[in-house]
C-alpha positions in Angstrom: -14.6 -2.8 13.0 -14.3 -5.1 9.9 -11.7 -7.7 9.6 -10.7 -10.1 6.6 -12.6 -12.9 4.9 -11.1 -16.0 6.2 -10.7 -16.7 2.5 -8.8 -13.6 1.5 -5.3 -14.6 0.9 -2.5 -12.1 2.7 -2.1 -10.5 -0.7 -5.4 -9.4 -1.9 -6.2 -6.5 0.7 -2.1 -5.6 1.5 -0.8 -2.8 2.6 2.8 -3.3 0.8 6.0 -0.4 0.7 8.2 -0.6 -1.9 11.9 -0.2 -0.8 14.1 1.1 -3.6 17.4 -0.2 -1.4 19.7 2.2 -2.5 18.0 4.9 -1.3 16.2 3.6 1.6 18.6 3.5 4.6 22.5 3.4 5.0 23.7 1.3 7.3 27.6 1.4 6.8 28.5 5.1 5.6 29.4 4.7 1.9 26.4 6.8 0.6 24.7 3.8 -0.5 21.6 2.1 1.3 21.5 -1.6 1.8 19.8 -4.1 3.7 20.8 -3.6 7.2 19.6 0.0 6.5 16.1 -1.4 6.2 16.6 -3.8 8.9 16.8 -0.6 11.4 14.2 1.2 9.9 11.5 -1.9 9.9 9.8 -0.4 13.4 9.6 2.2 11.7 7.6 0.4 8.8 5.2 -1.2 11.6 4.0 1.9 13.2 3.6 3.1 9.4 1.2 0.2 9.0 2.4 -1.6 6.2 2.0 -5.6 5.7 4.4 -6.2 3.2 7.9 -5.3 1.6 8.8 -4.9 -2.1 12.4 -4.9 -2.6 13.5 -3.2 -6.3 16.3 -5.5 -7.6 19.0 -6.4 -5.0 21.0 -9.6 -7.3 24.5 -8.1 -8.4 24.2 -6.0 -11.2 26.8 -3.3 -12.8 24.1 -1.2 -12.0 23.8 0.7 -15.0 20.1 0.3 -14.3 20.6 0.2 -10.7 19.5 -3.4 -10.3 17.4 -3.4 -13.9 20.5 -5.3 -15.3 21.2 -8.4 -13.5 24.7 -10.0 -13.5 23.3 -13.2 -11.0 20.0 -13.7 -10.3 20.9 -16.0 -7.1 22.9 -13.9 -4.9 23.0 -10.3 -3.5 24.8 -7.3 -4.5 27.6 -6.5 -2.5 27.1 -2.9 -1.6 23.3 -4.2 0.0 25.0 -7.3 1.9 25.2 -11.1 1.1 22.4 -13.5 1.1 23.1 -14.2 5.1 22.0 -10.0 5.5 18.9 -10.9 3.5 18.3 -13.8 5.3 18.6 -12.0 8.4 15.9 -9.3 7.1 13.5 -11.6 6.0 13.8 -13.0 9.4 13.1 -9.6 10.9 10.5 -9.1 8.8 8.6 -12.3 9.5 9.1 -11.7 13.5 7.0 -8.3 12.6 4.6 -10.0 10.5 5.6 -8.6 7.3 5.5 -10.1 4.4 8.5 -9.7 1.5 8.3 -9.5 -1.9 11.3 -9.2 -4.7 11.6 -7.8 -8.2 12.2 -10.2 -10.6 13.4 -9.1 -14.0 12.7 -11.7 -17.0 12.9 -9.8 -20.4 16.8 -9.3 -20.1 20.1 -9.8 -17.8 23.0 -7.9 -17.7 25.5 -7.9 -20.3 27.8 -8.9 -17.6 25.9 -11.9 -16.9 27.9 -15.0 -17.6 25.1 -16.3 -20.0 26.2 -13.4 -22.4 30.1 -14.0 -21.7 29.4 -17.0 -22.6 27.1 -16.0 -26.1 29.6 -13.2 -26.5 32.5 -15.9 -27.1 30.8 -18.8 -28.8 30.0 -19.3 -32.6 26.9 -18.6 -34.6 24.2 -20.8 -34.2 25.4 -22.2 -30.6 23.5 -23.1 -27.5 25.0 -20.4 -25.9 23.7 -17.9 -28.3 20.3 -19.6 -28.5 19.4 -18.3 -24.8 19.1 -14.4 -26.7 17.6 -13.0 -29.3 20.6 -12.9 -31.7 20.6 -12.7 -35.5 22.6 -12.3 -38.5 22.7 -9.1 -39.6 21.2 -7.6 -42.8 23.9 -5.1 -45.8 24.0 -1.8 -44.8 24.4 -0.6 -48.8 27.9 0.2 -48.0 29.2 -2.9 -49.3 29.3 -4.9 -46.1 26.6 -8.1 -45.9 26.0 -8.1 -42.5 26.2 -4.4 -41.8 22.9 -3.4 -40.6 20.8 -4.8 -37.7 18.0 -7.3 -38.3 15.0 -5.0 -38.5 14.1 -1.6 -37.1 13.0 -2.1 -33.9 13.6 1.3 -31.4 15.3 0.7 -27.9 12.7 1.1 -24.8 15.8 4.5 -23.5 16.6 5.5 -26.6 18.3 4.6 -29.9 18.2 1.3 -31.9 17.3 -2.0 -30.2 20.1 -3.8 -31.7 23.7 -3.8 -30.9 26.4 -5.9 -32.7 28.0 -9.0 -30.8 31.4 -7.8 -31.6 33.3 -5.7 -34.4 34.4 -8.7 -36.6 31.0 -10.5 -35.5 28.1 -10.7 -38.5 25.6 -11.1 -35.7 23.6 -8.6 -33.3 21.8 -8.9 -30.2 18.1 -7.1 -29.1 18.0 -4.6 -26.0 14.5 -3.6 -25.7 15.4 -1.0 -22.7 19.3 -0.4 -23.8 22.6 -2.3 -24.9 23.8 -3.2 -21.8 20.4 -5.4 -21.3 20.2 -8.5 -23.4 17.1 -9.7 -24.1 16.2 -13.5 -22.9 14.3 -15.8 -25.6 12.1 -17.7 -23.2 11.3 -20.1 -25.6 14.7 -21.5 -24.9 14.5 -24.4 -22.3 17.5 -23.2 -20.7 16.0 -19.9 -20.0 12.7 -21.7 -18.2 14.7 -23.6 -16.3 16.8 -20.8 -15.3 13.6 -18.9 -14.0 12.0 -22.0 -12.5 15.1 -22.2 -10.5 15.2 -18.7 -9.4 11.9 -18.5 -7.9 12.3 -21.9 -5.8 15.8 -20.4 -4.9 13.9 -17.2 -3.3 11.2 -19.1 -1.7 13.6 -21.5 -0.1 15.1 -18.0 1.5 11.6 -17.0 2.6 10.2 -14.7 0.1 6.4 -14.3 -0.4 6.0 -13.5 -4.0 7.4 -11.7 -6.6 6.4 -8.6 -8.5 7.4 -8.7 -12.5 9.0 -6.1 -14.1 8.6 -5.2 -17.4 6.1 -7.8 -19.2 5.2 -6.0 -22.3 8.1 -6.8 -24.2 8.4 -10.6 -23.3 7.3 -12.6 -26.2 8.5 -11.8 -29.3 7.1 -12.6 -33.2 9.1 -15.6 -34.0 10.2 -13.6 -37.3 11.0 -10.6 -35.4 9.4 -8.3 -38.5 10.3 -4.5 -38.8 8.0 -2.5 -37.2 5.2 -0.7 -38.7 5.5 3.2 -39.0 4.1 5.1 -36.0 1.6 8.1 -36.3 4.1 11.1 -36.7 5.1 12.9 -33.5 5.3 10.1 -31.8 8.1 10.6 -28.8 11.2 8.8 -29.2 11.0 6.8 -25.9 7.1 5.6 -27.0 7.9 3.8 -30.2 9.1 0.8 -28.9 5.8 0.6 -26.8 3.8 0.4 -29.8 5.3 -2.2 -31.9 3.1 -5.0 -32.1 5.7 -7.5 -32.4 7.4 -7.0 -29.7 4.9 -5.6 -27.3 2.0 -7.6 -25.5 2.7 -10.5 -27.8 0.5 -13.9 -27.4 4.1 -15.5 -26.8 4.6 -14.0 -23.4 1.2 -15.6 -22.0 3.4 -19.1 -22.8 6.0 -17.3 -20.5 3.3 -16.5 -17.6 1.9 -19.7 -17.6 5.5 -21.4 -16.7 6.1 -19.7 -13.9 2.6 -19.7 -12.9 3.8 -23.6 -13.2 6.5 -23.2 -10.7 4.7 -21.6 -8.3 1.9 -24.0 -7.9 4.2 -26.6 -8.4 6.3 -24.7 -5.5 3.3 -24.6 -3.4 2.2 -28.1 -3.7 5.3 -29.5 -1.9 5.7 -27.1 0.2 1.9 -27.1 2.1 0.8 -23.6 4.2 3.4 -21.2 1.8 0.9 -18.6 0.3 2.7 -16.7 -2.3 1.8 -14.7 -6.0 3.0 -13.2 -8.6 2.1 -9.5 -9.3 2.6 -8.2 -12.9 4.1 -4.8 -14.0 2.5 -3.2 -17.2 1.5 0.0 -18.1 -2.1 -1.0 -19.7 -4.5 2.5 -18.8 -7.9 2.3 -19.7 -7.3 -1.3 -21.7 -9.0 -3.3 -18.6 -10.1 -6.4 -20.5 -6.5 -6.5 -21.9 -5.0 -6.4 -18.6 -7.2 -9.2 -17.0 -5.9 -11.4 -19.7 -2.5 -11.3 -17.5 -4.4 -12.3 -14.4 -6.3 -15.4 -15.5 -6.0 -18.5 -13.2 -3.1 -19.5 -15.1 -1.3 -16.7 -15.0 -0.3 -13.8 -12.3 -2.2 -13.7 -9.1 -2.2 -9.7 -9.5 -1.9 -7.2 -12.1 -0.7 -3.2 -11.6 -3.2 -1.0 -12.4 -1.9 2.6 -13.3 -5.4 4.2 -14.4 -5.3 6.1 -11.1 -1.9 7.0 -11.0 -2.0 8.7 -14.2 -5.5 10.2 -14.2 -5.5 14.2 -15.2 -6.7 15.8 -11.6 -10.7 16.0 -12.5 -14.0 14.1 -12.3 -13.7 12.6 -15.6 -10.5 11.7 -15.8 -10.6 10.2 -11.9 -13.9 8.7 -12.6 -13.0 6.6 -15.8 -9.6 5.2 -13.5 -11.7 3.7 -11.3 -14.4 2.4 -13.9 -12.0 0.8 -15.7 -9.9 -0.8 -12.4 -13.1 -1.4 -10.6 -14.6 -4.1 -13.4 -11.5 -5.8 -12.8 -12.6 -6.1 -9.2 -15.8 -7.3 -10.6 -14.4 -10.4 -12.5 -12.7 -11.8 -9.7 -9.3 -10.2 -10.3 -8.0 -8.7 -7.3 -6.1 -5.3 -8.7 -2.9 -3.6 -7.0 -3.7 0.6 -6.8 -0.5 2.7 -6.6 0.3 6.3 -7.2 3.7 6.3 -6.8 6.7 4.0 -7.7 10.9 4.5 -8.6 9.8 5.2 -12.4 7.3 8.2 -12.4 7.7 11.9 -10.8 5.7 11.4 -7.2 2.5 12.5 -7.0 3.0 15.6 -4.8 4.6 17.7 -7.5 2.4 15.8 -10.5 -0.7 17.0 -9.3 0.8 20.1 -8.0 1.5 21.2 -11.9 -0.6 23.9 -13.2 -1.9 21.7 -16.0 -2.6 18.5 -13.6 -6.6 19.0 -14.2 -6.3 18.8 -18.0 -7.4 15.3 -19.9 -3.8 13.9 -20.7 -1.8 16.2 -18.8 0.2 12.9 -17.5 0.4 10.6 -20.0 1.4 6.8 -19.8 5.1 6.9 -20.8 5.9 7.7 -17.1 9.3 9.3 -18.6 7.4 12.4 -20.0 6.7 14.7 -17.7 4.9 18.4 -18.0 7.0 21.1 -17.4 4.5 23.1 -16.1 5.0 25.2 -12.7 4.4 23.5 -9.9 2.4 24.7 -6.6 3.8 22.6 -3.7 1.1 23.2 -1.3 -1.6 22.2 -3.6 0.1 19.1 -5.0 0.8 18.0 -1.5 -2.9 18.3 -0.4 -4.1 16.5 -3.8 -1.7 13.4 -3.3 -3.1 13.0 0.0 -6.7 13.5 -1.3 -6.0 10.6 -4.0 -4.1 7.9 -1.7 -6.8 8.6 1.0 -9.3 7.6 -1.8 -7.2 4.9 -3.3 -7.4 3.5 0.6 -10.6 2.6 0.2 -10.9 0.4 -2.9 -10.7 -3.3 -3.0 -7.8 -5.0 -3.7 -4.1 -4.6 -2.7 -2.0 -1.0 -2.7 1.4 -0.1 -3.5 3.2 2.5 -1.5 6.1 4.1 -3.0 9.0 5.0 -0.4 8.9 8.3 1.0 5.1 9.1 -0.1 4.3 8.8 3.2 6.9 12.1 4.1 5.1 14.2 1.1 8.5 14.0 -0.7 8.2 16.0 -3.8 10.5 15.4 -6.7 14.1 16.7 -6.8 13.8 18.4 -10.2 17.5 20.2 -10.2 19.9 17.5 -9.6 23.0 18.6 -11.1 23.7 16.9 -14.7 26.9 15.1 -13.7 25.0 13.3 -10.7 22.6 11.7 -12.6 23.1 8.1 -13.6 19.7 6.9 -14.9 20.2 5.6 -18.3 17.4 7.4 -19.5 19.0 10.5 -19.1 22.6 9.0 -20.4 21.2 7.4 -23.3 19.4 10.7 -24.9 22.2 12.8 -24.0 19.7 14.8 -21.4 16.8 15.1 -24.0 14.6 13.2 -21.5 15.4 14.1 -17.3 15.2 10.8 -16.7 14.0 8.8 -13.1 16.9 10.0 -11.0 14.2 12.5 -9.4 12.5 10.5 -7.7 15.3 8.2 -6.1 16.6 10.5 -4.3 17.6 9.1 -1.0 15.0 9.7 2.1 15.4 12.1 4.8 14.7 10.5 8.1 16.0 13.1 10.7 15.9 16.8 10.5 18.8 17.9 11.9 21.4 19.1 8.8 24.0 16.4 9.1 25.3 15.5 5.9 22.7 13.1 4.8 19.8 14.0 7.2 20.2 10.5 9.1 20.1 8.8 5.4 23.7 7.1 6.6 24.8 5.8 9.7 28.4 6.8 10.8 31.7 4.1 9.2 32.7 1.3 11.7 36.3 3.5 11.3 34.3 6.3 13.0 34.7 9.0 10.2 32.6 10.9 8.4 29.6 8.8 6.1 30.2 9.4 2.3 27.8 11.7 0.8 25.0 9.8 -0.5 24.9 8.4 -4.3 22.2 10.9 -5.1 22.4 14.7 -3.6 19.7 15.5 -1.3 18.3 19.2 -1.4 19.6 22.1 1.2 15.2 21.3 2.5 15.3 17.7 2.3 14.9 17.5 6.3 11.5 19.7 6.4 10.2 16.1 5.4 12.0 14.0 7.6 10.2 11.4 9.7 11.3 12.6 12.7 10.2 15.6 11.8 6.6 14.4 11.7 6.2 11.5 13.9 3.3 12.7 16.4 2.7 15.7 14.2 -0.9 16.2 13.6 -2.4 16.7 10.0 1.7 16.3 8.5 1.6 13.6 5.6 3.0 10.6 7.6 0.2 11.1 10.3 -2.4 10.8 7.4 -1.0 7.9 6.2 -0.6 6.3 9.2 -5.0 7.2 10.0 -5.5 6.5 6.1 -4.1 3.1 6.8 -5.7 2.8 10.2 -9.2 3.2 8.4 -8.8 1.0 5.8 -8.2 -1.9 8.4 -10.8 -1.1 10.3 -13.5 0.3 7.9 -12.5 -0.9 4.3 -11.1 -4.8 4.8 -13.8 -6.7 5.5 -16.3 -4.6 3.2 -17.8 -5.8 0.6 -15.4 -6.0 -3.0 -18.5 -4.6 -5.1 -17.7 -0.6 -4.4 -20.0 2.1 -7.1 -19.1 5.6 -8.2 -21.9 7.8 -7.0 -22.5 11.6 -8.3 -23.2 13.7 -5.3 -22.5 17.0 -7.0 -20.1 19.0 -9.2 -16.3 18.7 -8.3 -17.1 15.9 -6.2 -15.6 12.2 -6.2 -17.4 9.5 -4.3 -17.0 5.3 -3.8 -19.6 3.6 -1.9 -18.5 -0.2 -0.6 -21.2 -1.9 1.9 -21.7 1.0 4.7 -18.7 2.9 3.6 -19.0 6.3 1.4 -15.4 7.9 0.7 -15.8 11.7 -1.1 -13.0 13.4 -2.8 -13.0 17.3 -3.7 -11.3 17.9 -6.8 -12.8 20.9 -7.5 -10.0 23.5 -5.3 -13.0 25.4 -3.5 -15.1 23.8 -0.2 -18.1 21.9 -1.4 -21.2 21.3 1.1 -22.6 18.0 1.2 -26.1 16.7 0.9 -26.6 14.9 4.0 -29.8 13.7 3.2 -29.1 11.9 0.2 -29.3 8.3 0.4 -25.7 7.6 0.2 -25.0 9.4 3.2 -28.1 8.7 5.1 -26.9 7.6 8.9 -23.3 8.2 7.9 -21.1 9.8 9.9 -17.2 11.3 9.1 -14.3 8.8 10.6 -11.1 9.9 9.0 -10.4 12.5 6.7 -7.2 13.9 4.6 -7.8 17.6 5.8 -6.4 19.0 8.8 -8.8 19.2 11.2 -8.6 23.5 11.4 -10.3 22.7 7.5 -13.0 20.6 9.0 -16.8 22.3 8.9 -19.8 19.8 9.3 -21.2 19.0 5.9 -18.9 20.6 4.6 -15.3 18.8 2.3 -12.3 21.3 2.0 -10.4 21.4 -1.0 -8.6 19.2 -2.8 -9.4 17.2 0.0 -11.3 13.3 0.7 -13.3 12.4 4.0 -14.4 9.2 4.8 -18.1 8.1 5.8 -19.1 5.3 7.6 -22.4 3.8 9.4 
């Protein structure tokens, strides 16, 4: 059994589940989960394996991003609890040796956040406005001087980027992801200072790092140019993405390096508190790009989606882990995922008939094939993938209810959906809502499958905020605790092999070629194959990478298993 490098930090090998709260557990019977909800379900997180929590955003917020717009960045919402609940978990937590880790959200606040109150009511040119990105406007040709918005710049969910301050005002205000998120100018003091604040605010509580959302669009050209035309038939929701003033900008690295500050400077009085900062950006197949966002300086960690959204072939699975693994190679410790609150999950991605073409998912996680869907096989080719993923180096990212082989929920009714995606393109795009749905954790068909405990009044829990489908509690954890070869058991082997045959390995892991269809990652004496190919593929034993290996955990269930042999869209692990 291998065990960790003395000096491997808690973060660099993690096993970390991210909790979207509102669909995680309901502890009080108003549809909504919270964070007693996960307090109850934490035992069930330590026989899953996992070292450390990531909360999606739990500040108050109108939630018309659930979370994404945040009204108070030092407190908790009120239908999750108050800061004594979190408290209380982060206690819990730390009693089970888990680790927790918030969102934080730095390109914008709510538009309900007293900052913009406060912007919203003041003058032109005033300290108050200084803390956004707000500018006169420009004539619209219809006879009125400040009738247009400053430049052209696209909204991140649809429709323009600006939005006027007020009818009578001259001035408008920039909303990368939508109006009712105002961006922050971080090169306003207040705004650093704000942020400093929050992250010693968190730490005090007990938190051990933070994962950033959204990093692209921090930084901004001082003169805040139009952007340049895209290529035509680019989608609506990608333009934004590619405006080079706005998107990757040499500004934000200022941003990175202050908190970076903080956190150090955090550290420093506060001896034997090991914490990070993991960065959010979508940066596939751009690997030197994305390890200038993990320099010492900067973030501890960067995501790395080239797995996530590889087509389901050699090639395409092959040049993920090139391009992640050389980040490995400089010293940067990268964070694998397959799943998370803003893509469709894996297990109806890769079940799509047109998984195995190059592009078939592409990196705007909010366009999705349409393609039919084969449950069976999608299921059996996201436990193929994460059983792979397992074995790399650095950290990985679980997405709540991956373990359960939830698919997506692809039929929600129009007039349930609430992700502003959806709203804001008038249900052009199907938005994120799919894959938020809230978990099944018993079978039995009560009226949220043990989603929400019974009221303190004793009556009947509200429906939950999302509808669950009429099947939802085939996938419920009680319904596969103990169950041999269901997803939850492979997760729960997948996570007990890494431990004891991946952690400890070396961090230098090669892609070898043992054959057509065939996947494989050698690290010191461990060989991990995937079959991608959909038929059984026999192994060469005697080839040097296998030489005195022997099988110790595999995806497949076990009535799959021949010697020599790796089933179908399946991965077995080698060891010596």
């Amino acid at each position: 059994m291998n065990s960790p490098s003395p000096s491997r930090r808690w973060w660099q090998d993690a096993v970390v589940y991210q909790v979207y709260v509102r669909s995680f557990a309901d502890s009080d019977g108003d549809g909504v989960g919270d964070l007693d909800g996960i307090r109850s379900r934490l035992d069930d997180l330590v026989s899953l394996g996992v070292d450390a929590l990531w909360l999606n955003p739990c500040y108050p917020s109108p939630q018309r991003d659930h979370g994404y717009d945040v009204a108070d960045y030092f407190d908790i919402h009120h239908e999750y609890g108050t800061l004594e609940t979190f408290d209380a978990l982060v206690a819990d937590a730390a009693e089970r040796n888990i680790k927790i880790v918030m969102d934080l959200v730095p390109n914008h606040c709510s538009d309900d956040h007293p900052w913009f109150l406060d912007a919203v009511a003041a003058a032109p040119g005033s300290p108050e406005r200084a803390r956004f990105w707000i500018r006169d406007g420009i004539p619209d040709g219809a006879g009125d001087p400040h009738g247009a918005p400053p430049n052209n710049w696209r909204a991140g969910f649809g429709g323009g980027a600006w939005t006027r301050m007020s009818r009578d005002d001259r001035q408008w205000y920039l909303g990368t992801f939508t109006p009712h998120q105002p961006d922050l100018n971080h090169t306003n003091t207040d705004v650093q200072q704000m942020f400093a604040a929050v992250l010693a605010f968190w730490f005090d509580r007990g938190v051990d790092g933070f994962r950033v959302d959204a990093i692209q669009p921090v930084g901004k050209h001082p003169d805040l140019p139009d952007q340049p035309p895209v290529l035509p038939g680019t989608p609506e929701l990608q333009i934004t993405w590619e405006n080079p003033h706005t998107i990757f900008r040499p500004e934000g690295h200022d941003v990175w390096r202050y908190f970076r500050r903080a956190v150090d400077a955090y550290m420093a009085r506060h001896p034997g508190r090991d914490l990070m900062l993991v960065a959010e950006a979508y940066l596939v197949g751009r690997p030197k790009l994305l390890a200038e966002f993990a320099r010492p300086d900067e973030f501890h960690q960067v995501f790395t989606f080239d797995l996530m959204l590889a087509s389901w072939n050699t090639d395409g699975i092959e040049a993920a882990l090139h391009d992640v693994l050389w980040l490995s190679e400089q010293g940067i410790d990268p964070c694998w995922t397959l799943n998370n609150h803003d893509i469709q999950r894996a297990a109806t991605r890769l079940g799509r008939a047109d998984a195995h073409l190059p592009g078939a998912v592409v990196a705007n996680a909010l366009v999705n094939s349409s393609a039919p869907v084969d449950a069976a096989i999608g299921r059996r080719r996201a436990l193929a993938l994460i059983s792979l993923a397992m074995a790399l180096p650095g950290s990985i990212y679980l997405y709540q209810g991956e373990e359960l082989g939830l698919p997506e929920v692809l039929d929600l009714p129009d007039d349930r959906r609430e992700d502003p995606v959806f709203l804001t393109t008038d249900g052009a795009e199907i938005g994120r809502d799919g894959c938020r749905v809230p978990l099944p954790w018993r079978s039995e068909p009560d009226a949220s499958f043990g989603f929400s405990d019974t009221p303190a009044d004793g009556g009947a829990p509200a429906e939950p905020w999302l509808p669950q489908p009429t099947g939802w509690g085939a996938f419920a954890r009680s319904a596969q605790v103990g169950v041999e070869g269901s997803d939850l058991d492979v997760y729960q082997t997948m996570i007990t092999a890494r431990r004891e045959h991946a952690v400890g390995q070396p961090l230098a892991t090669d892609v070898e070629h043992l054959g057509p269809g065939l996947v494989a990652v050698r690290r010191g004496g461990l060989v991990v194959i995937a079959n991608v190919s959909g038929e059984p593929v026999a192994l060469d034993m005697g080839h040097p990478t296998l030489a005195g290996a022997g099988p110790v955990a595999s995806s497949a269930p076990t009535e799959m298993h021949t010697p020599g042999v790796i089933p179908p869209d399946s991965t077995i692990w080698f060891a010596t």
